[in-house]
Backbone as numpy.savetxt, mean C-alpha at the origin, in Angstrom:
# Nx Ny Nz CAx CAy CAz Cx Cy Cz
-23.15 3.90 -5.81 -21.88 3.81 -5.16 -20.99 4.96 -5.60
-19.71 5.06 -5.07 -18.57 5.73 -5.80 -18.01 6.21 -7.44
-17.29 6.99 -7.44 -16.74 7.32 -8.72 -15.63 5.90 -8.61
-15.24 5.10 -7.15 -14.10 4.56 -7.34 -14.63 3.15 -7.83
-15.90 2.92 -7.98 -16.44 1.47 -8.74 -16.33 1.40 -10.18
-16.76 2.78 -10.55 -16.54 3.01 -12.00 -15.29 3.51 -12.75
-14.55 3.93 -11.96 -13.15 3.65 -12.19 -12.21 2.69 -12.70
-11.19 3.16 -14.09 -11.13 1.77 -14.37 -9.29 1.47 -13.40
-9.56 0.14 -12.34 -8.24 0.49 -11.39 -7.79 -0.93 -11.93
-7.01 -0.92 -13.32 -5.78 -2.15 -13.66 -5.00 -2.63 -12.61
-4.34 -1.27 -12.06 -2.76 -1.34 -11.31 -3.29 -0.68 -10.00
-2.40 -1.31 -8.88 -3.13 -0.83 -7.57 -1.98 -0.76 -6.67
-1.25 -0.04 -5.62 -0.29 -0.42 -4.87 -0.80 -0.98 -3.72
-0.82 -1.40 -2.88 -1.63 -1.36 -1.44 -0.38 -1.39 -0.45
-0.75 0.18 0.36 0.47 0.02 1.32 0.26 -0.34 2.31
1.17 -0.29 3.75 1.04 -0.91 4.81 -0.23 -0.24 5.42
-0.61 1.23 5.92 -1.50 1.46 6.22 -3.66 0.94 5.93
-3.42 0.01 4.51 -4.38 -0.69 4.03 -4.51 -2.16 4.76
-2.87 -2.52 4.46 -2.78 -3.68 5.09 -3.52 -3.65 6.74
-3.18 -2.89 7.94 -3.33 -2.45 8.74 -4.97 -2.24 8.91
-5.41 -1.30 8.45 -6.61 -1.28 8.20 -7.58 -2.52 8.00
-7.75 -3.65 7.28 -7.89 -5.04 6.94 -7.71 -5.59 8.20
-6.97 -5.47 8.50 -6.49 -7.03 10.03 -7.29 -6.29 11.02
-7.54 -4.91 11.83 -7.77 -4.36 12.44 -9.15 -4.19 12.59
-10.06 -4.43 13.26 -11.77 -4.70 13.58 -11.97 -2.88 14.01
-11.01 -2.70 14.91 -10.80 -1.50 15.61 -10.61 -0.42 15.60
-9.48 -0.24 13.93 -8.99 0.64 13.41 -10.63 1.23 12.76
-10.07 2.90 12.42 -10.52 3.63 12.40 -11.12 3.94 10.74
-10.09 3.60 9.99 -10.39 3.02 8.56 -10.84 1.77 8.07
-11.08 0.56 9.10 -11.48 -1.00 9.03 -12.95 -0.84 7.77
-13.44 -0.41 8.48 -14.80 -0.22 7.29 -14.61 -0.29 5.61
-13.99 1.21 5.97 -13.51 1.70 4.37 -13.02 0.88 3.74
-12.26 0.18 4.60 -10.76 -0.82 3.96 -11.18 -1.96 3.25
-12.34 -2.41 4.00 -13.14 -3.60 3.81 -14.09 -3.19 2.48
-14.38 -2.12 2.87 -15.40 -1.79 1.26 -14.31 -1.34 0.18
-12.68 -1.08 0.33 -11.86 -0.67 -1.14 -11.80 -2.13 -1.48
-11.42 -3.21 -0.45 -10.93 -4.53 -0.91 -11.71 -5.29 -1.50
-13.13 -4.90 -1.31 -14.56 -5.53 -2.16 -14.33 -5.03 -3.98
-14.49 -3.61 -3.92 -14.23 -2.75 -4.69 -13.13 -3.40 -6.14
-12.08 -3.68 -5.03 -10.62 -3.97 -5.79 -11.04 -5.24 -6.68
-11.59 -6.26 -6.12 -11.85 -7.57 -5.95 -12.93 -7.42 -7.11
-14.18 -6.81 -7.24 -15.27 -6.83 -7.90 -14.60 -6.10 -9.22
-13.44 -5.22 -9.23 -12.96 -4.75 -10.79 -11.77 -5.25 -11.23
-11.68 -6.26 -10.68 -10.56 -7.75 -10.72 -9.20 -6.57 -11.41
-8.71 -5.76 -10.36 -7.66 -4.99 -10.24 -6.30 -5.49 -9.98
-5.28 -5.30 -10.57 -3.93 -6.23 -10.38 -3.25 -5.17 -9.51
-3.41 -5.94 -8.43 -2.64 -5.42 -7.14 -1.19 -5.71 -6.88
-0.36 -4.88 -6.03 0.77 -4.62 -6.21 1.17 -3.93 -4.70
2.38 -4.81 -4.29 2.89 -3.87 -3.00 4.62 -4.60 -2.86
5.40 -4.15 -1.85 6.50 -4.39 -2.18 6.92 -5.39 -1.17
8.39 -5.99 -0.74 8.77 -6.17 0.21 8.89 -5.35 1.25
9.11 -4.10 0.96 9.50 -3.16 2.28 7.98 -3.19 2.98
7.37 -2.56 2.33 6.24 -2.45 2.89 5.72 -3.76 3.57
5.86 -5.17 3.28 5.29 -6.34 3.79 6.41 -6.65 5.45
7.66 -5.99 5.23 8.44 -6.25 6.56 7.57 -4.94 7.59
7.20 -3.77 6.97 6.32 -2.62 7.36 5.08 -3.51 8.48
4.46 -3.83 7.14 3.24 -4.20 8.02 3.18 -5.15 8.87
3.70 -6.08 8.97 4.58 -7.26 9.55 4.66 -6.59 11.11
5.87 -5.54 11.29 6.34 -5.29 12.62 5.10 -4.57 12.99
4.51 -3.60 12.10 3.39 -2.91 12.66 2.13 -3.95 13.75
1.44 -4.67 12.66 1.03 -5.59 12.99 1.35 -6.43 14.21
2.78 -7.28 14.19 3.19 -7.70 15.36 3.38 -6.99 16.77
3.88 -5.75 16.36 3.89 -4.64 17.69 2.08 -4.56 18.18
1.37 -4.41 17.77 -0.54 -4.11 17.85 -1.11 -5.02 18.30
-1.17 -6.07 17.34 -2.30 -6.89 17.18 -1.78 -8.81 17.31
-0.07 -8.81 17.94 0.12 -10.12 17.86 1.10 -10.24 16.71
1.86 -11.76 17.11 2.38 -12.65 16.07 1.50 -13.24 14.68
0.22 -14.17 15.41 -0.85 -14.46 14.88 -1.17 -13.62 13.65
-1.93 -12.83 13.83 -2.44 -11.79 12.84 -1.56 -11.14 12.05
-0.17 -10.77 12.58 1.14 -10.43 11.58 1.15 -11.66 10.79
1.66 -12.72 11.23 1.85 -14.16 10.28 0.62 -14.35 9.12
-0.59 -14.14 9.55 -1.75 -13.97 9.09 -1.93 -13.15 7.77
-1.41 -12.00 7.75 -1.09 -11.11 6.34 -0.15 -11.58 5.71
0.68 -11.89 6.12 1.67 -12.53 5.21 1.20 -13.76 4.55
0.52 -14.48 5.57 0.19 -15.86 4.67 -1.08 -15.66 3.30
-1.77 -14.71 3.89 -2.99 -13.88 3.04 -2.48 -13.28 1.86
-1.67 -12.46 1.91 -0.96 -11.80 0.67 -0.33 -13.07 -0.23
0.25 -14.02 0.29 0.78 -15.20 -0.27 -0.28 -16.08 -1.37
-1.50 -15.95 -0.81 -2.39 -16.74 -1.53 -3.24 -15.86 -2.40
-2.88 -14.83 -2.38 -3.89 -13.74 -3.54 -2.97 -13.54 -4.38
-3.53 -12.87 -5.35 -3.31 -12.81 -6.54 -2.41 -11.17 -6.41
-1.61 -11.07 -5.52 -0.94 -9.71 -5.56 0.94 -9.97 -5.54
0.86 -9.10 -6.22 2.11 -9.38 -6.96 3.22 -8.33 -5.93
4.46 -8.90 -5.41 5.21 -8.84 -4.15 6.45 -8.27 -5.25
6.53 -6.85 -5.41 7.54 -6.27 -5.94 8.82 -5.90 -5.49
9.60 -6.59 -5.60 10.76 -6.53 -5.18 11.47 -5.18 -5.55
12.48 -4.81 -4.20 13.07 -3.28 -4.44 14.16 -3.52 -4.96
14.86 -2.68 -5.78 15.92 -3.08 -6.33 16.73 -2.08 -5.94
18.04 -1.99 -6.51 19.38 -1.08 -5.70 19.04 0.39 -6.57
18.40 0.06 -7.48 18.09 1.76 -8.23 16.39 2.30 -7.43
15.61 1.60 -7.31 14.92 1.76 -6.60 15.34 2.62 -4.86
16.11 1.50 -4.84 16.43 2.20 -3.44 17.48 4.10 -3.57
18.13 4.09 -4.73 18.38 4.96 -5.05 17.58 6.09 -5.09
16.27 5.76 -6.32 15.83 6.96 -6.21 14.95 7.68 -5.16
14.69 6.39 -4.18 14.05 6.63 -3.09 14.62 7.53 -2.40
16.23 7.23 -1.91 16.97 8.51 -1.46 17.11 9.71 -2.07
17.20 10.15 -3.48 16.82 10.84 -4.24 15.70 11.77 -3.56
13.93 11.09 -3.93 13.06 11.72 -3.25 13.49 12.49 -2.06
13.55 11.71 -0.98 14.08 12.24 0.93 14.69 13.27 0.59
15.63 13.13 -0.49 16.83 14.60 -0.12 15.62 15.67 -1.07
14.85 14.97 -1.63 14.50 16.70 -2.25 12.94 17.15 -2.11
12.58 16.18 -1.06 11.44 16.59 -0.30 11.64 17.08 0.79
12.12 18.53 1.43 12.79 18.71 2.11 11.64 18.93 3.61
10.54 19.29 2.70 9.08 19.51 3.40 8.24 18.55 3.92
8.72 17.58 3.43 8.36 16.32 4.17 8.72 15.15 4.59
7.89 14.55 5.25 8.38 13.22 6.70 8.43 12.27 5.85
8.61 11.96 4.60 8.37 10.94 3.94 8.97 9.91 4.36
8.43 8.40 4.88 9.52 7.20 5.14 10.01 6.54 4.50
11.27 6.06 4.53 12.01 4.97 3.18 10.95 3.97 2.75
10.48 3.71 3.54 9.30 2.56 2.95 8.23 3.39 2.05
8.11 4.35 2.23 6.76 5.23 1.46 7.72 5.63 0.11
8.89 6.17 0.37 9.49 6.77 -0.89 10.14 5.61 -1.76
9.96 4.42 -1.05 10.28 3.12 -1.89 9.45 2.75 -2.63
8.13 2.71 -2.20 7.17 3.06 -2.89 6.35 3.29 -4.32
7.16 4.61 -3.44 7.07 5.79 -4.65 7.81 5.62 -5.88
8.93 5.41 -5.66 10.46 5.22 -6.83 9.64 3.61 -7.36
8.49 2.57 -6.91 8.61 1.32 -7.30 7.19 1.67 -8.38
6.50 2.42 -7.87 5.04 2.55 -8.41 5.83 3.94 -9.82
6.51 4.50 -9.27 7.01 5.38 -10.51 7.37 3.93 -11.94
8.37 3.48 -11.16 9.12 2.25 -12.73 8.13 1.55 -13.23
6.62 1.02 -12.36 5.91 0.23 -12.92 4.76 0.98 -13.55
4.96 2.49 -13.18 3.75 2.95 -13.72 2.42 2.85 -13.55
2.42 3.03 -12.10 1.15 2.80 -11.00 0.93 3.90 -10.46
-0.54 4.46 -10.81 -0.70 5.97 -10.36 -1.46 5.85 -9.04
-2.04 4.50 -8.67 -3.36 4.74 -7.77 -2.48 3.74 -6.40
-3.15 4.32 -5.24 -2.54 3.13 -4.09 -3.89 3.53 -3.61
-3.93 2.16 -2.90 -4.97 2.00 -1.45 -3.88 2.08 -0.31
-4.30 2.93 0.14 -3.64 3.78 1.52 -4.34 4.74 2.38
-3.94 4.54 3.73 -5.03 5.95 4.32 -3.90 6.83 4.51
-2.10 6.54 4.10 -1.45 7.64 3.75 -1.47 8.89 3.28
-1.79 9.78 4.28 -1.63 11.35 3.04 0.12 11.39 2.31
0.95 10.72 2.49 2.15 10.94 1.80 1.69 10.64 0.34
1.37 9.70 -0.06 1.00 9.34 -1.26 0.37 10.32 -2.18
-0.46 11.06 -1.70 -1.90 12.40 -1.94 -0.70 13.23 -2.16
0.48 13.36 -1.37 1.26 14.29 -1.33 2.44 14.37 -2.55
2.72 13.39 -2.52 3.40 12.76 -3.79 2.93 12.83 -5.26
1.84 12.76 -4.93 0.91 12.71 -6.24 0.09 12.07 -6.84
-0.04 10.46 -5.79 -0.43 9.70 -6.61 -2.11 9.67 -6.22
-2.74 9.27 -7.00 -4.52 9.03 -6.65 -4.70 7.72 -5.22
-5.45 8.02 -4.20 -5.65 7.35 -3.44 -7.31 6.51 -3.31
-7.10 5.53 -3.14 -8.48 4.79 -3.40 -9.12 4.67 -2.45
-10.62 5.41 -2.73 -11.29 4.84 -1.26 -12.73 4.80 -1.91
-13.65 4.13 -1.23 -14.91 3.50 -1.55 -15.91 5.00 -1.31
């Protein structure tokens, strides 16, 4: 298999684009997504994603694929073992921070929320098919 099995992944973010990936039979990353979440699961990895991102995947989801399957991640994330990090008002700070001094890039409040949340907790790795993240700096997980 991968360098990413033998990897040791404690801390994990998973952003909306993973989420997305997972619900999606169709999507273009479904495969992959399905073999990081095995991955994650088999190196009993403490996963991590925020509110923004869960209202993210939520509308994404609901706009695509239905109410159903939006309600569906939410109720899924609810019963795993992933921990729902709340943004806080400095968070949201330094998120604006980032935007103003990434001047080169599209970064979204939800991605640079992120970013400013995985910075405080000290989370280098996300499952994402985001290149913002790659861009940012952080290690991206894939099977």
């Amino acid at each position: 298999m991968s360098a990413l099995v033998r990897r040791d992944l404690r801390r994990v973010f998973i952003d909306t684009s993973a989420f997305y990936a997972l619900a999606d039979p169709r999507d273009g990353n479904h495969v992959e997504a399905i073999a990081a979440r095995r991955v994650l699961t088999d190196t009993r990895s403490r996963l991590y994603t925020s509110n923004f991102v869960l209202v993210e995947a939520h509308g994404l989801l609901l706009g695509r694929l239905g109410r159903f399957t939006a309600l569906q991640i939410l109720l899924d994330v609810d019963r795993s073992n992933t921990t729902i990090e709340r943004a806080s008002a400095t968070d949201e700070q330094r998120a604006r921070a980032i935007l103003a001094s990434y001047t080169d890039k599209d970064f979204s409040l939800t991605d640079a929320i992120s970013f400013a949340i995985m910075e405080r907790l000290g989370i280098t790795q996300a499952f994402s098919f985001d290149s913002d993240f790659a861009q940012y700096g952080f290690d991206i997980l894939r099977p």
